[in-house]
C-alpha positions in Angstrom: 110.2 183.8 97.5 109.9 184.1 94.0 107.5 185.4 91.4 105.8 184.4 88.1 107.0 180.9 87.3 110.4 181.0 89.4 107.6 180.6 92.3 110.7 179.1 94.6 113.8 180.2 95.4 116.3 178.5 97.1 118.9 177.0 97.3 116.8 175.7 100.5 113.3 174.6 100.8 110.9 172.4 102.5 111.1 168.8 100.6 110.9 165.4 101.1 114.2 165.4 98.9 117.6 165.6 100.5 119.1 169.0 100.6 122.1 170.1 101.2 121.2 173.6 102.7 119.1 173.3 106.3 116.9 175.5 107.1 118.2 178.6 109.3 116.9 181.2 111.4 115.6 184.3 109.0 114.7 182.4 106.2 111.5 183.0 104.3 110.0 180.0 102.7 106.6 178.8 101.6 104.6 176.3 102.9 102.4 174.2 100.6 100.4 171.9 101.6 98.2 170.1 99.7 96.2 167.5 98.1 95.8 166.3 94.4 93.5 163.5 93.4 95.0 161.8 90.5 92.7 163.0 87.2 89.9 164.6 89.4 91.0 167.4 91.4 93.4 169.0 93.6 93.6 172.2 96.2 96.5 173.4 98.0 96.7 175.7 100.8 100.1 178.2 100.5 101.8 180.7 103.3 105.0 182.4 103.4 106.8 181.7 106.6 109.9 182.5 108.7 112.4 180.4 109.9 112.6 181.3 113.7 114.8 179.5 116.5 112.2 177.8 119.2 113.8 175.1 121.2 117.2 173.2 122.4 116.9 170.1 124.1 118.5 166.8 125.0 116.7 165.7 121.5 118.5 168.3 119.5 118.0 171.9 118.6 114.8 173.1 116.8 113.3 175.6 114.8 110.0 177.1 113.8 107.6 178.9 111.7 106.3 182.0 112.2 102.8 182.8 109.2 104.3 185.8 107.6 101.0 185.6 105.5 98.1 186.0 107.3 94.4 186.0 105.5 91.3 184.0 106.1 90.6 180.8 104.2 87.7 181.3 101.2 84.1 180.7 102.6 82.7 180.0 99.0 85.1 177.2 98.9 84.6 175.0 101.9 82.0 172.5 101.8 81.4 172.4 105.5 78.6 169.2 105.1 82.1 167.2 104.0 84.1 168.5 107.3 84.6 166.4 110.1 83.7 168.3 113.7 87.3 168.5 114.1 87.8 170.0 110.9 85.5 172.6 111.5 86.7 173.4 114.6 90.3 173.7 112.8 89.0 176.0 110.8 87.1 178.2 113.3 90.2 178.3 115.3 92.1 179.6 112.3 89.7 182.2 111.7 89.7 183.7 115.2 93.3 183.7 114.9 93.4 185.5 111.7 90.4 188.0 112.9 92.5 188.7 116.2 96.0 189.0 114.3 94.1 191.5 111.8 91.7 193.3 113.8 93.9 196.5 114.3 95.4 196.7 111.4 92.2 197.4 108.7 89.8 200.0 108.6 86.3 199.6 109.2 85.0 198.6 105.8 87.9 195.8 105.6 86.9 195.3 109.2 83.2 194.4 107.8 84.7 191.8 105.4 87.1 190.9 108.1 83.9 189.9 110.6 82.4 188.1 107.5 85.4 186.1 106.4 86.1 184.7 109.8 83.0 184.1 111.0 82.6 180.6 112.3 81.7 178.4 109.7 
């Protein structure tokens, strides 16, 4: 993972171009997804994951993600009158997720903003 404006670091990464180094257990990459509207706008959402091994099967051996980076999703930026119910629901889910992962880990004043963050929408 890089810094300043050598944000990635490879020589892997996750890209709909052809690579010639896979993905491997142990690997930290990021994971950007997002949405740009041509002139108008754009938003993406980033977290640093880690390449974990998950499953073999008859299909083929596969990997996973683990979130390295864990942090709620900014309230002041959701429009929730523009989410679907299952989009609010993704988020909620998310935000228990993210409460439960970090619960333990903060003391009590981050544990206030914690309660707030993740609140259900």
């Amino acid at each position: 993972i890089g810094f300043r404006l050598n944000v990635h670091e490879g020589p892997q990464s996750i890209s709909p171009r052809p690579l010639a180094v896979p993905l491997k257990s142990g690997m930290i990459v990021s994971d950007e997804p997002g949405l740009y509207r041509e002139g108008k706008h754009g938003i993406r959402i980033e977290n640093i994951v880690v390449v974990q091994e998950d499953v073999q099967s008859e299909f083929g051996h596969f990997l996973s993600f683990e979130v390295l980076t864990i942090c709620p999703f900014e309230r002041t930026l959701i429009v929730k009158e523009l989410l679907s119910e299952a989009e609010v629901a993704m988020v909620d889910a998310y935000h228990r997720w993210v409460y439960e992962e970090l619960k333990e880990l903060v003391d009590a004043d981050a544990l206030a903003y914690l309660k707030a963050a993740t609140a259900p929408l």
